[in-house]
C-alpha positions as a Python dict, from the first residue, in 0.01 Angstrom:
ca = {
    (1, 'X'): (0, 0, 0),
    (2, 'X'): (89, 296, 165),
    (3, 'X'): (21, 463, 525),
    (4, 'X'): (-281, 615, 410),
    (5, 'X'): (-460, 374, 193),
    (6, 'X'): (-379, 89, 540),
    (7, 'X'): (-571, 361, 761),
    (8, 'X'): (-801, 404, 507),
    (9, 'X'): (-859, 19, 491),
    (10, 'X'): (-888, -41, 875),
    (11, 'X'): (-1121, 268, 919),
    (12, 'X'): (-1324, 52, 654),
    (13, 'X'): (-1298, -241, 855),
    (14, 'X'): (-1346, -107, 1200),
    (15, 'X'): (-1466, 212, 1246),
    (16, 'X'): (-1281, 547, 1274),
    (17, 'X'): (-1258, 522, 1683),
    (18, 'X'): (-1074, 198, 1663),
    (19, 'X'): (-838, 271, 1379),
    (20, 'X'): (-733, 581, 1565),
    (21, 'X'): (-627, 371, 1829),
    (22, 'X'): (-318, 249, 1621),
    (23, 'X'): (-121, 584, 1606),
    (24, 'X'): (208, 445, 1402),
    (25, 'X'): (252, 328, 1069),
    (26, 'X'): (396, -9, 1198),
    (27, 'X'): (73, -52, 1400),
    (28, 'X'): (-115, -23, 1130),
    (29, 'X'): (46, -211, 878),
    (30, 'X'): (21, -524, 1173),
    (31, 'X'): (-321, -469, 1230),
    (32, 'X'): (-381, -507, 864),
    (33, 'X'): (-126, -764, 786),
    (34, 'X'): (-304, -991, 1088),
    (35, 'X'): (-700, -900, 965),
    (36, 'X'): (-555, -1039, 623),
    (37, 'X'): (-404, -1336, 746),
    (38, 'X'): (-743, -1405, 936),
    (39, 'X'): (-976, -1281, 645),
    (40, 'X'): (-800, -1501, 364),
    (41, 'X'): (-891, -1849, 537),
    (42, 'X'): (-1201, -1727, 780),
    (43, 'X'): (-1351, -1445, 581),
    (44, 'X'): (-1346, -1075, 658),
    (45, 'X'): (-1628, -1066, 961),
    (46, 'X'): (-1480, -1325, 1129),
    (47, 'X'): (-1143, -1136, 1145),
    (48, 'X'): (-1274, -800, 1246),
    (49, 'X'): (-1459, -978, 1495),
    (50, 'X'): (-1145, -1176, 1613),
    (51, 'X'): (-948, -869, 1582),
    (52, 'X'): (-1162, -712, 1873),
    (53, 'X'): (-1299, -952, 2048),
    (54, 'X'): (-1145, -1053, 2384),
    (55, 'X'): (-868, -1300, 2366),
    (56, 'X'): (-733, -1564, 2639),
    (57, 'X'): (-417, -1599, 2464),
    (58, 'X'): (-363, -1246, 2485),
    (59, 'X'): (-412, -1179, 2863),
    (60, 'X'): (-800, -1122, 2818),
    (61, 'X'): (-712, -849, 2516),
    (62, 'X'): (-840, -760, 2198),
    (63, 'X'): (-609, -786, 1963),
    (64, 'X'): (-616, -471, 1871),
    (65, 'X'): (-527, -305, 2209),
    (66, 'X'): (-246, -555, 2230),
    (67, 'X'): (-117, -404, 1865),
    (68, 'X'): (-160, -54, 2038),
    (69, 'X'): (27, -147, 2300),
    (70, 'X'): (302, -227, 2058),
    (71, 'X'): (289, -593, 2076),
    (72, 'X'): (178, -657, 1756),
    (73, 'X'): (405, -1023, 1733),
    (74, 'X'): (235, -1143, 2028),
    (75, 'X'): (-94, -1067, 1800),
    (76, 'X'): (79, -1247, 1478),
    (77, 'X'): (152, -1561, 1733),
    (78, 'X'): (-248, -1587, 1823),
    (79, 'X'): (-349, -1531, 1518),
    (80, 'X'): (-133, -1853, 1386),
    (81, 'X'): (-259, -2006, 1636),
    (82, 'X'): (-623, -1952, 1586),
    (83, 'X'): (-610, -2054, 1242),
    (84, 'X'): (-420, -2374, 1302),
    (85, 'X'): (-724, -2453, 1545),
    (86, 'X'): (-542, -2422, 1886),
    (87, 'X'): (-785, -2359, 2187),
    (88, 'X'): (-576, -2352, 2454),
}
């Protein structure tokens, strides 16, 4: 998938004022990689909503913010964690 078709795809998912928000290709391609992940075992609401809902594994964050702020691993990390059913 290239650049364009992943911005394409998120813009789809969440609105052209959120994807803007990720400004690099690798931001992108996390964001996307991570909605996936989610989407694949939860379904594709639940994973836009996780990806910007507020999150207490990621200092009170959406997701998303945290991959704009470049810490798209930490994202990855929650994610696993979310779908292996941790709460704390």
């Amino acid at each position: 998938m290239t650049d364009a078709e992943t911005a394409a795809q998120l813009t789809a998912w969440f609105g052209p004022t959120v994807a803007r928000t990720l400004t690099t290709a690798a931001q992108r391609a996390a964001a996307h990689r991570i909605h996936r992940m989610i989407a694949d075992t939860a379904g594709g609401a639940v994973a836009t909503m996780w990806m910007v809902g507020m999150n207490p594994h990621l200092g009170d964050q959406a997701p998303f913010d945290v991959i704009a702020d470049g810490r798209g691993r930490d994202v990855e990390a929650a994610a696993r964690g979310y779908l292996n059913g941790a709460t704390t």
